[in-house]
C-alpha beads as a LAMMPS data file, in Angstrom:
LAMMPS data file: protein, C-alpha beads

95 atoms
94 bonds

1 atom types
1 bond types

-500.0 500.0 xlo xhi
-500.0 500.0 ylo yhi
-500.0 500.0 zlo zhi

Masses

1 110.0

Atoms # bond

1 1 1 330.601 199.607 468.565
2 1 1 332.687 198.718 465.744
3 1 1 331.231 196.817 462.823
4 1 1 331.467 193.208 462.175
5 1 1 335.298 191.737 461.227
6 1 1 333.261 189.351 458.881
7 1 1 331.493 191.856 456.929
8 1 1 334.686 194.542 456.367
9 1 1 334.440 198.075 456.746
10 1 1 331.768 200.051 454.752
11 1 1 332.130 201.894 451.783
12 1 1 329.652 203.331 449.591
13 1 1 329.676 201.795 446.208
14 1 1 328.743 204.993 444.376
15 1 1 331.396 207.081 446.060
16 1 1 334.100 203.623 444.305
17 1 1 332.471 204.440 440.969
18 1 1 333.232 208.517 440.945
19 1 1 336.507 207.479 442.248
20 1 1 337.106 205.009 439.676
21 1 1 336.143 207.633 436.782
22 1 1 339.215 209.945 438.030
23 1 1 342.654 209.561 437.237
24 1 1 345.260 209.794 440.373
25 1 1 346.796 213.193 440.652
26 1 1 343.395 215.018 439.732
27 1 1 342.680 218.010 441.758
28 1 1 338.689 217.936 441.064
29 1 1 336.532 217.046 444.147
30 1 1 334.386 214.624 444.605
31 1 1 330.806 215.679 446.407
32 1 1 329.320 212.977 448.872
33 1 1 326.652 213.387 451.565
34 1 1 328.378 209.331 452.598
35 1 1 329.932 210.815 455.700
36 1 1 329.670 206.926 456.966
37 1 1 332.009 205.845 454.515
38 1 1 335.368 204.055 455.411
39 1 1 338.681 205.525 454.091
40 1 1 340.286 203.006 452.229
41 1 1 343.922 203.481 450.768
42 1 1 342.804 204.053 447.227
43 1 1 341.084 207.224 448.405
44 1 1 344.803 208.270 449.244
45 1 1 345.614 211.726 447.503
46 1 1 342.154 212.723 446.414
47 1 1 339.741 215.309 447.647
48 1 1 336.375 214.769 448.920
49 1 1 333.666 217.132 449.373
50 1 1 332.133 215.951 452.499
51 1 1 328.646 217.189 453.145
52 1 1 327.960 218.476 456.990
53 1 1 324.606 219.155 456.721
54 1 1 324.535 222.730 454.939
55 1 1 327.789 222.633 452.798
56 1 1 330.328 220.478 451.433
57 1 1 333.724 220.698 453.244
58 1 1 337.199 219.908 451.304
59 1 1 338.883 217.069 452.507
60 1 1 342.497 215.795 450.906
61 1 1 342.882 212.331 452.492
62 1 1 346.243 211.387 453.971
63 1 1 347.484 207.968 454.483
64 1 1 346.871 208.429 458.117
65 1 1 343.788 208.718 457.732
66 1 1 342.871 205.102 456.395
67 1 1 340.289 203.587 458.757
68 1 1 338.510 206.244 459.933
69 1 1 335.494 207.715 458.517
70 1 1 334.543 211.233 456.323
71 1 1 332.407 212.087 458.586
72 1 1 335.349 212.891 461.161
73 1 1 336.800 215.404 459.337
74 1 1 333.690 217.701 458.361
75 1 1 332.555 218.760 461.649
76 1 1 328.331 219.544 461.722
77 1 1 328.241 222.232 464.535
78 1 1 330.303 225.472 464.608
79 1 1 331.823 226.762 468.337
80 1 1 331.116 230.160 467.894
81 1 1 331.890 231.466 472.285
82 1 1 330.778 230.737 475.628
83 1 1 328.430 233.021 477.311
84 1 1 327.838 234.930 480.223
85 1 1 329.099 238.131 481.950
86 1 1 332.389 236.885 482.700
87 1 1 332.867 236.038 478.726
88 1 1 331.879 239.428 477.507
89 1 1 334.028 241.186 480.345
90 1 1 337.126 239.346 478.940
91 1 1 335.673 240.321 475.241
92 1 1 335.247 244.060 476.393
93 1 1 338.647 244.163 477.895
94 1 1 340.324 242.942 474.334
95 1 1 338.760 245.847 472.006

Bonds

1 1 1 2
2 1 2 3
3 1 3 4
4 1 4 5
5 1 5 6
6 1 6 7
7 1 7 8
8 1 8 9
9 1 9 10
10 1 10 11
11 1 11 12
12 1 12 13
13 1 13 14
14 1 14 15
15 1 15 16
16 1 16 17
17 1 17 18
18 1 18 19
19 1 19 20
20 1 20 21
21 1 21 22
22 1 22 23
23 1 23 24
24 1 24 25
25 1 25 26
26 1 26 27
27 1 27 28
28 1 28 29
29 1 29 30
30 1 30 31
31 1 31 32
32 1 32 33
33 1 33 34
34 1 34 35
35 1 35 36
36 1 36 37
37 1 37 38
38 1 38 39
39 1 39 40
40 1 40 41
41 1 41 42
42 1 42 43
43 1 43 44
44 1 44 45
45 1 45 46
46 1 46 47
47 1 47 48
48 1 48 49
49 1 49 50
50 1 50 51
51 1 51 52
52 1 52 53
53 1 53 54
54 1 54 55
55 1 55 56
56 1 56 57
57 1 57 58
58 1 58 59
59 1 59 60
60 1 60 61
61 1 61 62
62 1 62 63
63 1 63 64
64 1 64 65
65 1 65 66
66 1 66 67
67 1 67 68
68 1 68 69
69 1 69 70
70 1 70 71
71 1 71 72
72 1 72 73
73 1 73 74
74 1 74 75
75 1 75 76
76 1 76 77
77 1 77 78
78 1 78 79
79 1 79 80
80 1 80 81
81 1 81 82
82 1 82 83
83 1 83 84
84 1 84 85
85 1 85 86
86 1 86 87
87 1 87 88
88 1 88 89
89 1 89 90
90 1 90 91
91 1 91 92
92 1 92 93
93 1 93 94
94 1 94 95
């Protein structure tokens, strides 16, 4: 459920005040754990370290993605393979 028109989109005030201390153009990134923070379009062109629970992934935000959160685009689990006999036939028959 989508929060309240009334109250506007979250965005964590700490994550505006490193942004506001960088210049546009700089390459550094900026380290958040706020993966429940909007995108807004002033956080167009920089990079964001997003935190998904063990390290900080590099994100460069695009104008496309204005909206939607940080969270989205640091994923928390890794797919690593399905199981069973049939998957390690078809792995077997690769090498």
């Amino acid at each position: 459920m989508p929060r309240s028109l009334k109250k506007g989109p979250y965005v964590d005030q700490r994550l505006m005040a490193k942004l506001a201390k960088l210049k546009i153009g700089e390459k550094t990134v900026i380290k958040t754990w706020a993966r429940n923070s909007t995108i807004t379009p002033e956080m167009v062109g920089f990079t964001f370290g997003v935190h998904n629970g063990k390290e900080h992934i590099a994100v460069l935000v695009s104008e496309n993605m204005v909206g939607h959160k940080l969270g989205e685009f640091s994923p928390t689990k890794k797919f690593i393979r399905h199981g069973g006999k049939i998957q390690k036939a078809i792995e077997q028959s690769k090498k």
